[in-house]
Each structure stands twice: as C-alpha cells, then as structure tokens.
N, C-alpha and C positions, 0 to 999 in steps of 0.2 A: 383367534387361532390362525383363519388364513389374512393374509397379508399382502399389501400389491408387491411389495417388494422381493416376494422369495420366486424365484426362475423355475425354469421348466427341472433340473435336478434335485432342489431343494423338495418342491411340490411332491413328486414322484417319490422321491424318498421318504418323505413325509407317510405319504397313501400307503407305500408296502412296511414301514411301520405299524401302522394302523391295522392292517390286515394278519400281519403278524398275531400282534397283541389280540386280534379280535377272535383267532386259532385258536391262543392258550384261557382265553377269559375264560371264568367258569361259571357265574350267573349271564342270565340271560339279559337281563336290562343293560348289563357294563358291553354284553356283544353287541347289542341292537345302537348303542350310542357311539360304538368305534365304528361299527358300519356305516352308521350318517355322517359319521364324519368323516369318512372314506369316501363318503360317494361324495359328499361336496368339492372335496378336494379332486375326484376325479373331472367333475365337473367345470371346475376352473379351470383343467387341464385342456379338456377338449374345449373350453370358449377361448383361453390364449391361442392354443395351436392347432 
C-alpha cells in the first residue's frame, strides 16, 4: 500500500481518505483496519517530515 515513491501530498491525501472511510464504515473490524492503516501512513509522514 504505502510506497517510497508517493510525496508528502499524495500520503496526506491518502490518510484523510482513510479516515474518511473509516467515519462511514459500519463493522467494527473494516474501522479497526482503516485506522491501522491511517496511523501507518501517519507515521511515514512524521519520519519523512
């Protein structure tokens, strides 16, 4: 999913995608795996920048 190639906009964009979807989910396992995958991506974000 995450990639070395995609920049500090693509990332971010990415993440409030995720957080989005993670808003409308309706089971609780589909919330809990948008979220990890949101915090990873956060995470890349504050070790680039």
């Amino acid at each position: 999913m995450i990639t070395l190639n995609m920049n500090h906009r693509e990332i971010t964009k990415k993440y409030s995608e995720l957080l989005n979807k993670a808003e409308f989910a309706t089971g609780r396992k589909e919330v809990v795996g948008l979220l990890k995958k949101a915090a990873k991506l956060k995470s890349q974000i504050e070790i680039n920048y």
